[in-house]
N, CA and C atoms of all chains as a GROMACS GRO file, in nm:
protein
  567
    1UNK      N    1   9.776  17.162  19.901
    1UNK     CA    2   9.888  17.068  19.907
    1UNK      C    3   9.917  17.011  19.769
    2UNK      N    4   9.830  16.934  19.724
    2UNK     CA    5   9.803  16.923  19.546
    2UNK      C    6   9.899  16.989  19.439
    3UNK      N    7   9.857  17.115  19.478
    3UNK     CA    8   9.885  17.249  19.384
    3UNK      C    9  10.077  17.263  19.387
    4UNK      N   10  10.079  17.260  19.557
    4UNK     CA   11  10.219  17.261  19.629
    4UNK      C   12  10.281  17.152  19.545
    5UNK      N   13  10.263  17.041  19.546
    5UNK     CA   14  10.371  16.953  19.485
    5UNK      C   15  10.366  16.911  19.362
    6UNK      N   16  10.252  16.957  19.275
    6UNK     CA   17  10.268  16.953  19.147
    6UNK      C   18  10.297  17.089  19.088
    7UNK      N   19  10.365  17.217  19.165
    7UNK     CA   20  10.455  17.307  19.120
    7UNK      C   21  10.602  17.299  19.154
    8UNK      N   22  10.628  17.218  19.272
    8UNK     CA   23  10.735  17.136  19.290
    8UNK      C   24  10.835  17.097  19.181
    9UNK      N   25  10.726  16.972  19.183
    9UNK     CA   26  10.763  16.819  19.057
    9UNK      C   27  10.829  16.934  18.919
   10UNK      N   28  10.697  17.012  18.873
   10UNK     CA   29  10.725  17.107  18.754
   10UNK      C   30  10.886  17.156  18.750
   11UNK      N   31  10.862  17.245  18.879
   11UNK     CA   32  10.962  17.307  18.889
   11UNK      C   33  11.121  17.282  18.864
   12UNK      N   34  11.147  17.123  18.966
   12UNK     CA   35  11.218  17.081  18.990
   12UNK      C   36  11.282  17.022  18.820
   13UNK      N   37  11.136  16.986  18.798
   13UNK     CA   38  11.161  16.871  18.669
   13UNK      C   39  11.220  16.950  18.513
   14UNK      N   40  11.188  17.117  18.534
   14UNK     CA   41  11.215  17.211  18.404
   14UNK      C   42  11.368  17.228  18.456
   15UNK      N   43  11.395  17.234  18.591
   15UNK     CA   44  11.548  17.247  18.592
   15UNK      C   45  11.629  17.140  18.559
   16UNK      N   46  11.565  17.052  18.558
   16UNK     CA   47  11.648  16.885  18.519
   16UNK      C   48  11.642  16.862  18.360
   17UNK      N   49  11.514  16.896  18.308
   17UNK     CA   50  11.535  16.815  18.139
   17UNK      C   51  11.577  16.906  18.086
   18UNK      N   52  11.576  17.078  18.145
   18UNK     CA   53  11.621  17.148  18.075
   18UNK      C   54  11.773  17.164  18.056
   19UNK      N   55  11.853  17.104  18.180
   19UNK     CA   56  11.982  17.101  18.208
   19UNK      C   57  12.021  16.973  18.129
   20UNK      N   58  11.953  16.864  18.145
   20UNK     CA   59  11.956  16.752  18.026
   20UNK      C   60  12.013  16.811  17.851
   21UNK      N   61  11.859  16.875  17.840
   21UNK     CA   62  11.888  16.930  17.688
   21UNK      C   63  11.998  16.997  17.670
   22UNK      N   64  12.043  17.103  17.761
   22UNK     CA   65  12.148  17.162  17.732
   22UNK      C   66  12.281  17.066  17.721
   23UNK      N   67  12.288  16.974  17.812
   23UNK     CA   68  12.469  16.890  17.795
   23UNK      C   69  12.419  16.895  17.621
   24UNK      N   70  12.327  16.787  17.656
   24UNK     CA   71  12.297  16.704  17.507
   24UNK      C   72  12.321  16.819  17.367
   25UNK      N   73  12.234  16.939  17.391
   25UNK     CA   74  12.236  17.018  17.252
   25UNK      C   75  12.353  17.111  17.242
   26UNK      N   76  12.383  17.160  17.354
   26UNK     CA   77  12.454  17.256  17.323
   26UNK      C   78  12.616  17.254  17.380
   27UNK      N   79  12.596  17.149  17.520
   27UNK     CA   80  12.734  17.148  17.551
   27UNK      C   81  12.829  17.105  17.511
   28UNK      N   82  12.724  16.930  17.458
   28UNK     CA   83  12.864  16.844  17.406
   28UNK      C   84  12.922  16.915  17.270
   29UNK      N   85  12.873  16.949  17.181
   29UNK     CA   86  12.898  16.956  17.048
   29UNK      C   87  12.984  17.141  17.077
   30UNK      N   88  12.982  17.188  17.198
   30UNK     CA   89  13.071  17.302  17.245
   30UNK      C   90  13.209  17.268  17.274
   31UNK      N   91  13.166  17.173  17.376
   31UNK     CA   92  13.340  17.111  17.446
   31UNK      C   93  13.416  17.034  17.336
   32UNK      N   94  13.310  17.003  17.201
   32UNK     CA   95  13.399  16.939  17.090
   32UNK      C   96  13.430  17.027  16.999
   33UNK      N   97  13.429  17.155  17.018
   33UNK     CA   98  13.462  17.267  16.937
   33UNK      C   99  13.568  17.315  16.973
   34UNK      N  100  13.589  17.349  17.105
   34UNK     CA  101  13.676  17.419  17.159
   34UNK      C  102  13.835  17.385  17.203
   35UNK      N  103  13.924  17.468  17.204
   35UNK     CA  104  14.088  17.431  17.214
   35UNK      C  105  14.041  17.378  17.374
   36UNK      N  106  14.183  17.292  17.398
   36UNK     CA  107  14.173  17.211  17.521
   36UNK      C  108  14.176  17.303  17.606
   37UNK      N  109  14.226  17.465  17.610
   37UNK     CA  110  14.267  17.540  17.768
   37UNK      C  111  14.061  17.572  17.798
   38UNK      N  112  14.019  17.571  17.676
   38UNK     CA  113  13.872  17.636  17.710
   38UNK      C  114  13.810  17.554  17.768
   39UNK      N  115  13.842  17.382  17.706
   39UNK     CA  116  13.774  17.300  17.774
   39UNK      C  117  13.792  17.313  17.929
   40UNK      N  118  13.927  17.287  17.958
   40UNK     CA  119  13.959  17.267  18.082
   40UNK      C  120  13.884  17.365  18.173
   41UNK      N  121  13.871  17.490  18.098
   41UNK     CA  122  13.810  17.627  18.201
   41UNK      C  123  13.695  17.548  18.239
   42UNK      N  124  13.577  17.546  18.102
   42UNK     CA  125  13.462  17.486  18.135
   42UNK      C  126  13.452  17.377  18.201
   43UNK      N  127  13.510  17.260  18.226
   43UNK     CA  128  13.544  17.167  18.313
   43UNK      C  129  13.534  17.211  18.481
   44UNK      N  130  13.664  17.324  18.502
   44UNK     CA  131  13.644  17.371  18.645
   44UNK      C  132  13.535  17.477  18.670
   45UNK      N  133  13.507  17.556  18.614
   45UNK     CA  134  13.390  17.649  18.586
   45UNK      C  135  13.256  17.652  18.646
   46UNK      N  136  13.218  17.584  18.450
   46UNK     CA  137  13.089  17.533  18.443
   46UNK      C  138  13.002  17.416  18.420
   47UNK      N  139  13.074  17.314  18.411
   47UNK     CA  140  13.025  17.198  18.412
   47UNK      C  141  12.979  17.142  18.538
   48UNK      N  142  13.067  17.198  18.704
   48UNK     CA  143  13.004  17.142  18.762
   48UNK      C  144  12.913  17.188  18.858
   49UNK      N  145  12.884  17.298  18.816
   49UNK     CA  146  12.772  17.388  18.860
   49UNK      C  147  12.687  17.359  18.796
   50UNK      N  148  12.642  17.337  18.625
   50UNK     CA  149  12.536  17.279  18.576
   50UNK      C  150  12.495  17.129  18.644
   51UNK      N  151  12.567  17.077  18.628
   51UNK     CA  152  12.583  16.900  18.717
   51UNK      C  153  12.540  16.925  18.864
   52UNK      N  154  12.528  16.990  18.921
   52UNK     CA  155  12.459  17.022  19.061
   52UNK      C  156  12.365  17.074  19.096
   53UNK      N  157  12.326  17.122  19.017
   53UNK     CA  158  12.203  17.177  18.936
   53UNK      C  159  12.115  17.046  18.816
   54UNK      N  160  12.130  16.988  18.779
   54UNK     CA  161  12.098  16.868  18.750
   54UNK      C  162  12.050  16.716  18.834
   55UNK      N  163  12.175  16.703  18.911
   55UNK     CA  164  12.128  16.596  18.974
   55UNK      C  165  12.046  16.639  19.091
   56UNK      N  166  12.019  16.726  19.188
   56UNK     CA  167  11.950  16.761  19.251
   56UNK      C  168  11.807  16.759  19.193
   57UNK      N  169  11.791  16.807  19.097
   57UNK     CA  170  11.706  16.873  19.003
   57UNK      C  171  11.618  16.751  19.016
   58UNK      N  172  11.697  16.668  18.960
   58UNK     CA  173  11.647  16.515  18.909
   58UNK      C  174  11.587  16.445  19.042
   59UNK      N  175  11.683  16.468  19.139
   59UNK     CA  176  11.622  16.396  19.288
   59UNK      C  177  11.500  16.450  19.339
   60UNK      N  178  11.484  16.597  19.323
   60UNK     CA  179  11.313  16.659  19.379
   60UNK      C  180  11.236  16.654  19.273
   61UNK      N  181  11.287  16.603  19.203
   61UNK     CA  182  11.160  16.604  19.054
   61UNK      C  183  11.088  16.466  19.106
   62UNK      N  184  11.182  16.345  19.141
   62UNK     CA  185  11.137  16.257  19.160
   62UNK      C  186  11.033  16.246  19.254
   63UNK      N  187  11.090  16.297  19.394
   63UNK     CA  188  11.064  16.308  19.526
   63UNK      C  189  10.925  16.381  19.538
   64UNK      N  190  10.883  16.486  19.468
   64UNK     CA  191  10.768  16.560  19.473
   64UNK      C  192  10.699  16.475  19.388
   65UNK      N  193  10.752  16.435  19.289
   65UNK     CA  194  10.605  16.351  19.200
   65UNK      C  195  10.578  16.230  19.255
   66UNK      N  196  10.688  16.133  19.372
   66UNK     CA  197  10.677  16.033  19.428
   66UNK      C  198  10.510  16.087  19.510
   67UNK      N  199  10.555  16.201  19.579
   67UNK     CA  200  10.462  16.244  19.721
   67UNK      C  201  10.340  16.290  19.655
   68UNK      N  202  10.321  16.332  19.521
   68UNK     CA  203  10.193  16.393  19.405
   68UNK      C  204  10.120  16.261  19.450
   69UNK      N  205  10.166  16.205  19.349
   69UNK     CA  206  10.112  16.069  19.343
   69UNK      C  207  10.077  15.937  19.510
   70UNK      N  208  10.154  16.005  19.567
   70UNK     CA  209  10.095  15.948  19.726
   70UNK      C  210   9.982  16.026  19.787
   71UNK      N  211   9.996  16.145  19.746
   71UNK     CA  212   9.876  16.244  19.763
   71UNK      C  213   9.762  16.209  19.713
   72UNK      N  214   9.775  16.152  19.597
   72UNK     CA  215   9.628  16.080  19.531
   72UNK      C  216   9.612  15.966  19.514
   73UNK      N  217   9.649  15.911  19.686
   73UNK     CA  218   9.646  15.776  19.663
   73UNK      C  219   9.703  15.702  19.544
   74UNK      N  220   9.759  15.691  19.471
   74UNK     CA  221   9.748  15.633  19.380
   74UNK      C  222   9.890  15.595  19.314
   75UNK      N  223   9.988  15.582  19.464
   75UNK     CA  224  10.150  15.581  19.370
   75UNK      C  225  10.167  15.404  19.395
   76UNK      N  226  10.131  15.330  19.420
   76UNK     CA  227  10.076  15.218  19.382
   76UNK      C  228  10.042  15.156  19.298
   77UNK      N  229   9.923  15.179  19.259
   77UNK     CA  230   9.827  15.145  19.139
   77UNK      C  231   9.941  15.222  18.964
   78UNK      N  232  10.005  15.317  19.034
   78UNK     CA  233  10.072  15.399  18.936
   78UNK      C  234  10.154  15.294  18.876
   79UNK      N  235  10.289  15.267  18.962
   79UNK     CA  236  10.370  15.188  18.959
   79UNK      C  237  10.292  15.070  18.898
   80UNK      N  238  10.251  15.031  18.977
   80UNK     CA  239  10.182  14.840  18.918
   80UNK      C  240  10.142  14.877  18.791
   81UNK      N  241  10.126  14.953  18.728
   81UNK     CA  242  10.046  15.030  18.599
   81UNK      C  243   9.916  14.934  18.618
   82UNK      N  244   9.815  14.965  18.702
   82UNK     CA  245   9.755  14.909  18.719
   82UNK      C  246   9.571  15.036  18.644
   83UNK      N  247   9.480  14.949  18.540
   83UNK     CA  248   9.416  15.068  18.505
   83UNK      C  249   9.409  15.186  18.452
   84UNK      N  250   9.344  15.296  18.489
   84UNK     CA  251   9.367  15.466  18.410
   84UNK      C  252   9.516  15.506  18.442
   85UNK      N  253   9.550  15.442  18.574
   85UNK     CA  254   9.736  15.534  18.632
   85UNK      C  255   9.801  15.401  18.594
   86UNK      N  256   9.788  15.398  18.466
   86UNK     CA  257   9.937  15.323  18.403
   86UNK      C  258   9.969  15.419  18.303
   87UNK      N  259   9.863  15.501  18.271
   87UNK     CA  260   9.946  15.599  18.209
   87UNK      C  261  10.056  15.685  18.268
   88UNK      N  262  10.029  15.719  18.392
   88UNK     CA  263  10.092  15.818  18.446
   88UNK      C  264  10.223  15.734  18.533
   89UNK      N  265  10.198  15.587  18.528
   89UNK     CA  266  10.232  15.446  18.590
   89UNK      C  267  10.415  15.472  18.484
   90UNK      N  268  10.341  15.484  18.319
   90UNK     CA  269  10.487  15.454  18.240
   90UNK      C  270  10.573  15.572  18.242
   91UNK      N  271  10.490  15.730  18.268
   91UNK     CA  272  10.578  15.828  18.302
   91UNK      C  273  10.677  15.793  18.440
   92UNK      N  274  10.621  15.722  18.554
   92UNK     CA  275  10.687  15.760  18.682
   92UNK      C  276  10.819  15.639  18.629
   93UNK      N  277  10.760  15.520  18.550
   93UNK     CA  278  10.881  15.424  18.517
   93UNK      C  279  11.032  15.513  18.468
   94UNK      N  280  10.945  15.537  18.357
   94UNK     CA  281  11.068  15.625  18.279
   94UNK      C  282  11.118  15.686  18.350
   95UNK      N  283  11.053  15.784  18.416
   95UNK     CA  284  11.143  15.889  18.518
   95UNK      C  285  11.228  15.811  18.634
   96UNK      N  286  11.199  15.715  18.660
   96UNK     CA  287  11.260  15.652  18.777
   96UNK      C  288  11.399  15.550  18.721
   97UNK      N  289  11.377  15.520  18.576
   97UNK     CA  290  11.498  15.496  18.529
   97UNK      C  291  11.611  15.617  18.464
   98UNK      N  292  11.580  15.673  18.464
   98UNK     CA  293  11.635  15.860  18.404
   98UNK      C  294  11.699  15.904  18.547
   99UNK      N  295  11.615  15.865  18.669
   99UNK     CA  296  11.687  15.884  18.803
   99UNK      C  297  11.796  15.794  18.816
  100UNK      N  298  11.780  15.704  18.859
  100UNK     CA  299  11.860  15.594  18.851
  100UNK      C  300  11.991  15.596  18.750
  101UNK      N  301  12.008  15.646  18.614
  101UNK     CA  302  12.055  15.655  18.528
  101UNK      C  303  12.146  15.818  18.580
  102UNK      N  304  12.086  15.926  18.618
  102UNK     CA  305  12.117  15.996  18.638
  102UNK      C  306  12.247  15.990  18.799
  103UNK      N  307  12.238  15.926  18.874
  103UNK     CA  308  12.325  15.902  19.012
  103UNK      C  309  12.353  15.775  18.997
  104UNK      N  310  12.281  15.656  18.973
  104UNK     CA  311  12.386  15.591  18.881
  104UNK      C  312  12.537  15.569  18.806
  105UNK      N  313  12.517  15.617  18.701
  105UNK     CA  314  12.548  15.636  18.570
  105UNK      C  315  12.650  15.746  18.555
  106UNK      N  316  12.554  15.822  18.525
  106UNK     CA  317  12.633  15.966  18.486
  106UNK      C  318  12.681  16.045  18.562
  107UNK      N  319  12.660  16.070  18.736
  107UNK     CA  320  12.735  16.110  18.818
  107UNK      C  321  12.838  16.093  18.833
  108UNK      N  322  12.864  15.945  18.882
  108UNK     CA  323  12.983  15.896  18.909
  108UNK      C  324  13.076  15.877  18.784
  109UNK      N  325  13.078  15.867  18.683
  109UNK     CA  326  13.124  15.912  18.596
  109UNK      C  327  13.200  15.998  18.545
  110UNK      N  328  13.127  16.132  18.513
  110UNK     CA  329  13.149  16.280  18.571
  110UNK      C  330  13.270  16.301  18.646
  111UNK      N  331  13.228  16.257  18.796
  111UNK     CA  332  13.360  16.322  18.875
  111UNK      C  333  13.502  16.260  18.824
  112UNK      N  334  13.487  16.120  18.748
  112UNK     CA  335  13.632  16.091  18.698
  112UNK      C  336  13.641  16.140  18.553
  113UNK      N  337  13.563  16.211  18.499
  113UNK     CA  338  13.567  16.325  18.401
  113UNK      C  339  13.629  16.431  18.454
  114UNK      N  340  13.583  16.502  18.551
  114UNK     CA  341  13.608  16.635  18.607
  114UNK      C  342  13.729  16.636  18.695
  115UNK      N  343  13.796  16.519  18.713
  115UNK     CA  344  13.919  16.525  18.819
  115UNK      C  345  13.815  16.496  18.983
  116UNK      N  346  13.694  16.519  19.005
  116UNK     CA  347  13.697  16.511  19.122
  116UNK      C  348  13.730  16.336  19.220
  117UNK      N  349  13.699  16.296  19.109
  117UNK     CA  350  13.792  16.147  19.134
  117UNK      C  351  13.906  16.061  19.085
  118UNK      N  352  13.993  16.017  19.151
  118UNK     CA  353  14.115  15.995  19.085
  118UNK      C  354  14.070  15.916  18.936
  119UNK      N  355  14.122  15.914  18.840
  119UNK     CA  356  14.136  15.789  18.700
  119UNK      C  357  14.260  15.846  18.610
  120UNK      N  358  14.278  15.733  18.578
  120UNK     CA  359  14.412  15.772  18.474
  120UNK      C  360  14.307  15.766  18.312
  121UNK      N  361  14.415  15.831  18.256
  121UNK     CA  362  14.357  15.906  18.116
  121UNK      C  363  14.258  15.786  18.083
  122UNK      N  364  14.280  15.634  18.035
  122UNK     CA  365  14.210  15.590  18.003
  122UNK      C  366  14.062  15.566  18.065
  123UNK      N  367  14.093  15.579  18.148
  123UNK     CA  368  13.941  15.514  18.238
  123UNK      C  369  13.847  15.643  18.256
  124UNK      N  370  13.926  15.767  18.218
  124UNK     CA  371  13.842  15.896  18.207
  124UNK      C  372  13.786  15.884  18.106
  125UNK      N  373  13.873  15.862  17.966
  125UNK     CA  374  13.795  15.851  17.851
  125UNK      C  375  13.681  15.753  17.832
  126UNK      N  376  13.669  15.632  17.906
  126UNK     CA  377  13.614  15.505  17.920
  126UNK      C  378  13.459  15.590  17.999
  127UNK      N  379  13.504  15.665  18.109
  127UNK     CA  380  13.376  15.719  18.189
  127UNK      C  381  13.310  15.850  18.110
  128UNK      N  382  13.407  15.961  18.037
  128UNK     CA  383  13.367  15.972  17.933
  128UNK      C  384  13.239  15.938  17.865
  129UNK      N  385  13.306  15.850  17.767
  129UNK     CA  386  13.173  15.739  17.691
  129UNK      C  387  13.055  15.714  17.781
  130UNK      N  388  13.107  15.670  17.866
  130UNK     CA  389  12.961  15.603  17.978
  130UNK      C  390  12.860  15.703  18.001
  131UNK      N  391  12.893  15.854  18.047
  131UNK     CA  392  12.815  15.917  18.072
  131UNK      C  393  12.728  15.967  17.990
  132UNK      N  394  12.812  16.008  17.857
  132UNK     CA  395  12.722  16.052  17.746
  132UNK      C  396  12.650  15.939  17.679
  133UNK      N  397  12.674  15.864  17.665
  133UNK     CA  398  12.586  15.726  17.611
  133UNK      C  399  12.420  15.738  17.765
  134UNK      N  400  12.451  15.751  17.890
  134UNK     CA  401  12.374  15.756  17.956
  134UNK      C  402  12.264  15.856  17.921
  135UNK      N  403  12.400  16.028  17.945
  135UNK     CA  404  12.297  16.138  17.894
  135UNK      C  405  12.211  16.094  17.776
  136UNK      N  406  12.214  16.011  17.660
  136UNK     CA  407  12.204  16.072  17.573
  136UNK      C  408  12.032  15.929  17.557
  137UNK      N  409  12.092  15.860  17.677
  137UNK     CA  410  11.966  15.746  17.654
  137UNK      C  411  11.884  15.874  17.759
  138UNK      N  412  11.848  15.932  17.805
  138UNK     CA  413  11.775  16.012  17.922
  138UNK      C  414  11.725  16.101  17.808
  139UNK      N  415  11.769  16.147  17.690
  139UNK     CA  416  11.762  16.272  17.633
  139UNK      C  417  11.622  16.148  17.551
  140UNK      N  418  11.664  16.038  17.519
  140UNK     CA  419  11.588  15.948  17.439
  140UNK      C  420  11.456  15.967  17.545
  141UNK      N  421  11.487  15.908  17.690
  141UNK     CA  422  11.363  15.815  17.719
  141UNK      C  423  11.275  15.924  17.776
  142UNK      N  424  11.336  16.092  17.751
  142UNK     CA  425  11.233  16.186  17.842
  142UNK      C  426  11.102  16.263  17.700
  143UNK      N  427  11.190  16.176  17.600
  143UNK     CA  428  11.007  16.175  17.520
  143UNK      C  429  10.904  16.114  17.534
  144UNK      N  430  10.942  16.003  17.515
  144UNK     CA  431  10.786  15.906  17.595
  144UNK      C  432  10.775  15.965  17.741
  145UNK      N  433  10.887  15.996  17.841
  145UNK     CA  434  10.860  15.994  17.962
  145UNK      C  435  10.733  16.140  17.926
  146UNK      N  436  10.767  16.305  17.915
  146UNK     CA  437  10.711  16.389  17.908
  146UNK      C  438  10.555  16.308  17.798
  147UNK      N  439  10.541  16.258  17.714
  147UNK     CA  440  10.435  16.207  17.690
  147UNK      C  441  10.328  16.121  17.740
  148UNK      N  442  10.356  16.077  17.848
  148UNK     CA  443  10.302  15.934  17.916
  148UNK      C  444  10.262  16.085  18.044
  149UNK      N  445  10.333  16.174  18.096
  149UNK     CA  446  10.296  16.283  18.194
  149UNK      C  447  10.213  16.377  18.189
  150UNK      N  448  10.201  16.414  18.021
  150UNK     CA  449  10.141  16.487  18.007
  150UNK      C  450   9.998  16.466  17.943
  151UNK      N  451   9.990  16.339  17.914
  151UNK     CA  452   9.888  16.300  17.866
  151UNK      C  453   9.785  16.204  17.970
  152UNK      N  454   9.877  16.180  18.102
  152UNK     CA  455   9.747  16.140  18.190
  152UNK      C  456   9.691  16.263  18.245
  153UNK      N  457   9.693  16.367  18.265
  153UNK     CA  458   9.664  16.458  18.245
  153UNK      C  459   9.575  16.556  18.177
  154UNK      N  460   9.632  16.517  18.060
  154UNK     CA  461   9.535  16.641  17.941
  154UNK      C  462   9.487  16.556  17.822
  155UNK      N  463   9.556  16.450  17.822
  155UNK     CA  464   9.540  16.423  17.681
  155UNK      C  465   9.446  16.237  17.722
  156UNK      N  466   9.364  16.257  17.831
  156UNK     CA  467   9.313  16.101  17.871
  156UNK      C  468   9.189  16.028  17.724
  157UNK      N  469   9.139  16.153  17.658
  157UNK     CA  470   9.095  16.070  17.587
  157UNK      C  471   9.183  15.947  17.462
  158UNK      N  472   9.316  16.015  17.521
  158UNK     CA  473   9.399  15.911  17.394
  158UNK      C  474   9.375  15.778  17.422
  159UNK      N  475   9.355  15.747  17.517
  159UNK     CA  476   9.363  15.621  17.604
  159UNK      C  477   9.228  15.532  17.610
  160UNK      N  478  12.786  15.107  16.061
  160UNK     CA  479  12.693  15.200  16.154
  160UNK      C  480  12.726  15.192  16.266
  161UNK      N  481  12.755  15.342  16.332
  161UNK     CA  482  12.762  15.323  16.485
  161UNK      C  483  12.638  15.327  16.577
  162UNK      N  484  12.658  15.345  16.672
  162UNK     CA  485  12.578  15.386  16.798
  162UNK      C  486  12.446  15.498  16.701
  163UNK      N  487  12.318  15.465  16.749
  163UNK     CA  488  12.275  15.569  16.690
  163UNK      C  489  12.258  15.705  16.817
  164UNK      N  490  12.282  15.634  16.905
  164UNK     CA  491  12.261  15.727  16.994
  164UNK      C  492  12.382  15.823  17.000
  165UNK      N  493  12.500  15.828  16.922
  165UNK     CA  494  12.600  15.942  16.875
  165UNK      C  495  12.563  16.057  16.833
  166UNK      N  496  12.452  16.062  16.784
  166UNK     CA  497  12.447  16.157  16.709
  166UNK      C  498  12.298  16.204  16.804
  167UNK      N  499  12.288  16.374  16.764
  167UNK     CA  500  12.094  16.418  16.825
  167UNK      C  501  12.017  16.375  16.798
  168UNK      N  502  12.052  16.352  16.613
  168UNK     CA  503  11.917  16.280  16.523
  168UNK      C  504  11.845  16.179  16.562
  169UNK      N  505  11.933  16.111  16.596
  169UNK     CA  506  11.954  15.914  16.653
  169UNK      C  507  11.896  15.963  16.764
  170UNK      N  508  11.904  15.984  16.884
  170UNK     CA  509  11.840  16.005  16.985
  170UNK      C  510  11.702  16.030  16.962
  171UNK      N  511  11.700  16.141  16.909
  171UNK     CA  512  11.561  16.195  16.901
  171UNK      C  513  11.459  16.108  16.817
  172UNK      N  514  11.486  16.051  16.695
  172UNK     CA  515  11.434  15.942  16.636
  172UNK      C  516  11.434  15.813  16.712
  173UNK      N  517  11.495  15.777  16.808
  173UNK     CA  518  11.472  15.678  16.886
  173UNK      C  519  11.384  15.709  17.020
  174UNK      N  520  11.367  15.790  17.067
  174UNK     CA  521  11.273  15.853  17.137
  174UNK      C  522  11.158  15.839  17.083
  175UNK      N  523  11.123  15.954  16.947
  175UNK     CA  524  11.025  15.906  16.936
  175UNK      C  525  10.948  15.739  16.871
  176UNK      N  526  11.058  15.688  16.859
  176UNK     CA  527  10.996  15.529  16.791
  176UNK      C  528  10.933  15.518  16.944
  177UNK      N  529  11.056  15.513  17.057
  177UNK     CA  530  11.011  15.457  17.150
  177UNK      C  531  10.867  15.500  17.239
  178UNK      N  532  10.882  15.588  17.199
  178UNK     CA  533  10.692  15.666  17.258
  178UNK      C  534  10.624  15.609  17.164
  179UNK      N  535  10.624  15.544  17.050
  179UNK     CA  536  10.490  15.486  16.974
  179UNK      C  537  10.448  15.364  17.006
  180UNK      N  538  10.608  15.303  17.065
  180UNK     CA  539  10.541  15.139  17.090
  180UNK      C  540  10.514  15.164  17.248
  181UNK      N  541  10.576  15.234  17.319
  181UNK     CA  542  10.508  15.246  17.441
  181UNK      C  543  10.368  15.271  17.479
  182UNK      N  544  10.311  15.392  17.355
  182UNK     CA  545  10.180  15.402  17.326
  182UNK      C  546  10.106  15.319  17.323
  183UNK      N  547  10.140  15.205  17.206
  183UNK     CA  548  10.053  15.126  17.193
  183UNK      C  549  10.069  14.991  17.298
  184UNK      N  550  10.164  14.991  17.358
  184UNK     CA  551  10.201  14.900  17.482
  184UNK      C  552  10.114  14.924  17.613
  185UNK      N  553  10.072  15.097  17.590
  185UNK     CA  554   9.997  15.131  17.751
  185UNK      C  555   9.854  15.127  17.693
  186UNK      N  556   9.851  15.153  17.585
  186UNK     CA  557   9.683  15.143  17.521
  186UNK      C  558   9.635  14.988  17.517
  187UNK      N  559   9.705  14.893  17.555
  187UNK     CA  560   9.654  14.806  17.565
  187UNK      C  561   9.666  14.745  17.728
  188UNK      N  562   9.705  14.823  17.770
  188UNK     CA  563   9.702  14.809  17.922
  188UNK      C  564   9.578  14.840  17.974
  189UNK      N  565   9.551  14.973  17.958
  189UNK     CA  566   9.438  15.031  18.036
  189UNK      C  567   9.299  15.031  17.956
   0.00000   0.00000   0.00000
């Protein structure tokens, strides 16, 4: 069971920061390259197939490391950062604001980016801003987050 | 100066500041 949801969490979690990194490295600085008809393609395309693929991503990443950590007793003591699982206590923080941030934030956002919700030009550009300022705090906080994860883990003598 | 978070650099340099004081924020936790 163990094994089961900490290939889960993994799993879930390489499709999420990796879909992260990509807006952040490669998309935005693409969609700011490109003539508006390309944007627009990528807009109906591929943006929101990556984005569905993301926020999902982000929800079982959570959800399996919620149930990891209930598995070892210890999603409690995690949270409270209470002891040895405050290390693993400031990963689940981070990640749980990166969630939050992620359906939050940058979802709803998005769809009045993408047309799937009504906004007039300004308030697109306005949601715009919002999302990437979001993406771009998630792109920030999944260094400490991946450090605080991987080091209750492997790296406990740091501590 | 804008936003540093505009740019990758800014991100990524704020990331990692922020993992050092978190470091030393959880090293004195546990």
């Amino acid at each position: 069971m163990e094994t089961l949801l900490a290939w889960g969490h993994f799993l879930a979690g390489i499709t999420w920061i990796g879909i992260l990194y990509y807006f952040n490295f490669i998309q935005v600085p693409f969609l700011k390259a490109v003539t508006p008809e390309t944007k627009a393609e990528a807009f109906k395309h591929l943006v929101p197939n990556a984005l569905w693929w993301f926020r999902w991503g982000a929800l079982f990443t959570w959800l399996f490391g919620a149930a990891l950590l209930m598995n070892q007793h210890r999603l409690g003591s995690a949270f409270l950062l209470q002891g040895p699982d405050a290390v693993i206590g400031m990963g689940a923080w981070l990640g749980t604001i990166m969630l939050v941030n992620v359906w939050g934030i940058i979802w709803p956002n998005q769809k009045k980016v993408l047309g799937l919700k009504e906004a007039t030009a300004d308030e697109k550009a306005k949601a715009g801003r919002m999302a990437l300022l979001a993406s771009r705090t998630n792109t920030m906080l999944s260094i400490p987050m991946l450090f605080f994860m991987a080091s209750s883990g492997h790296a406990s003598g740091l501590f | 100066m804008g936003n540093p978070l505009d740019t990758i650099s800014g991100t990524i340099t704020a990331g990692f500041v922020l993992t050092v004081i978190l470091y030393v924020l959880v090293k004195a936790l546990v």
